[in-house]
N, C-alpha and C positions, 0 to 999 in steps of 0.2 A: 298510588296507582301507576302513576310513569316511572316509579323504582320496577315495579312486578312487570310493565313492561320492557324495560330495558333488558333485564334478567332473561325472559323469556326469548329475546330476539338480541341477544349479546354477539352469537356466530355471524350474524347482520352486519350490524354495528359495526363489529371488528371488521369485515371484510370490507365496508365502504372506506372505513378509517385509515385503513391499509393499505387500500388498493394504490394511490401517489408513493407510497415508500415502495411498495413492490416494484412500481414500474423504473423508480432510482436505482434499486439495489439490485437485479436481478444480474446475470451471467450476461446475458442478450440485452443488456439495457447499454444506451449510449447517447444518456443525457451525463451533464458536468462530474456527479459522481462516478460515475465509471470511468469516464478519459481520467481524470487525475487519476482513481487509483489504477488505470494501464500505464499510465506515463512513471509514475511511482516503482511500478514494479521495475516499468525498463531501465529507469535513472539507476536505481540501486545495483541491477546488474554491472550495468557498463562502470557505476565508479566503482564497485566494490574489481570489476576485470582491471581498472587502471590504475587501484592502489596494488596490485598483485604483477602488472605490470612494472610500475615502479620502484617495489621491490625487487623483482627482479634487476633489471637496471643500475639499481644502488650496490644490489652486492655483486655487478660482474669484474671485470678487472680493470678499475679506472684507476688512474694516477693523482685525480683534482679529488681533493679529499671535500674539497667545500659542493660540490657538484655533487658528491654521495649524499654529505649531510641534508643536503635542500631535497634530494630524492624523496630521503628514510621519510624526512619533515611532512611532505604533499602526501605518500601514504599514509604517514599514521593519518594526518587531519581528514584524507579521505574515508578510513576505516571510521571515523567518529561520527562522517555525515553518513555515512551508510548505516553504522547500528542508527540510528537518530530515524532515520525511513522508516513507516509501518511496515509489516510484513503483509498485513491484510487490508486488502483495502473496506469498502463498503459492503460492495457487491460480494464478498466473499462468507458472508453468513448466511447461511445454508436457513431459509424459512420454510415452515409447513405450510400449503396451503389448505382452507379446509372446503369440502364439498357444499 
């Protein structure tokens, strides 16, 4: 009897069940999941800008060959923490809500 009602009021169910994840994951939501994956995205920009920076820098025209090497060294490890970042965070999967 309480299988036949679950079935019959499942749309229910799901929606009260839901309702705490929707308000975590949403676009507009800015409880802890959201700040990290905003913070996430902006981390990944600015090292992925300051390993491209330091590239730069390594190949202009220095004379201290050990000053280049340490450059090349801090971007690659930067490009390694950058792949390593999510691209997406929580909030970024698209959910239907239903009537």
């Amino acid at each position: 009897m309480s299988f036949a009602f679950c079935l019959w009021q499942n749309h229910v169910l799901l929606n009260i069940l839901n309702r705490p994840l929707h308000k975590t994951t949403t676009s507009h939501a800015t409880g802890p999941l959201e700040q990290t994956a905003k913070f996430q995205t902006r981390l990944k920009g600015s090292l992925d800008q300051l390993a491209k920076s330091l590239d730069l820098l390594a190949k202009s025209d220095s004379t201290n060959a050990a000053v280049d090497r340490s450059l090349q060294t801090s971007a690659a490890q930067l490009r390694t923490t950058v792949g390593a970042i999510p691209t997406k965070g929580p909030g970024s999967v698209s959910r239907s809500r239903s009537a």
